[in-house]
N, C-alpha and C positions, 0 to 999 in steps of 0.2 A: 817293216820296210816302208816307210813312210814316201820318200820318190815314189814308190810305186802305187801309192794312193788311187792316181788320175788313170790309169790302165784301166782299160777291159778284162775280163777273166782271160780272153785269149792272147792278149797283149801281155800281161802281167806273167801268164806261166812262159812264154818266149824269153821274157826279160831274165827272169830266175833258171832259164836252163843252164845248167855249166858243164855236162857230158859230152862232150867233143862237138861240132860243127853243127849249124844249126839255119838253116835256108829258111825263108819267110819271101812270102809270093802274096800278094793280094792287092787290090784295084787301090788307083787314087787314092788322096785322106782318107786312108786309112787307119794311120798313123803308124807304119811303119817304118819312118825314121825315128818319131819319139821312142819308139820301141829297142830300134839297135842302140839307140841313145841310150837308155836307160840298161838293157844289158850290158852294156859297156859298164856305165857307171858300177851294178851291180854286180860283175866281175872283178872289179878292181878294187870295191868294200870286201868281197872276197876274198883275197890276197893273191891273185892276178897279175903280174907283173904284165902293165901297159906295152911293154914291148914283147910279149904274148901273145898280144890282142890282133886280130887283123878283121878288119868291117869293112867289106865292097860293099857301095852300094851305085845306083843308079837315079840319078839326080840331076837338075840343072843348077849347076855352080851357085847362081843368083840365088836361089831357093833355098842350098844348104846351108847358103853365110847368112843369110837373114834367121835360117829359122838357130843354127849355133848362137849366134848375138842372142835371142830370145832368151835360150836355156842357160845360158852361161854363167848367171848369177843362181838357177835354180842349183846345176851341176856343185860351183863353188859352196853352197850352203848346205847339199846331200852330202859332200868330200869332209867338210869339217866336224 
């Protein structure tokens, strides 16, 4: 699973759970957006139907559109 290259071990086994509901708690950059990002992602290489899916998180608006713009060619090029 190549996306998930950039992950920490603890980051990486969050991204790969897929057994029911799955909470992640941990301080500033930590990178726990990259993370529900990336299990998103890795749900839905899965076979996951996107409307499935449901990801709250807690964030400042500004912060999420910036960092989504980032990933958004990464996302396009793990999907293909």
């Amino acid at each position: 699973m190549k996306h998930l290259e950039h992950l920490n071990e603890m980051q990486r086994e969050a991204a790969v759970h897929k057994d029911g509901p799955l909470l992640i708690i941990a301080g500033a950059g930590t990178g726990k957006t990259s993370t529900l990002t990336h299990r998103i992602l890795n749900l839905i290489k899965e076979g996951v139907p996107p409307s499935e899916i449901l990801a709250i998180t807690l964030i400042n608006f500004l912060e999420i559109k910036a960092f989504l713009v980032s990933e958004k060619q990464k996302v396009a090029r793990a999907l293909s």
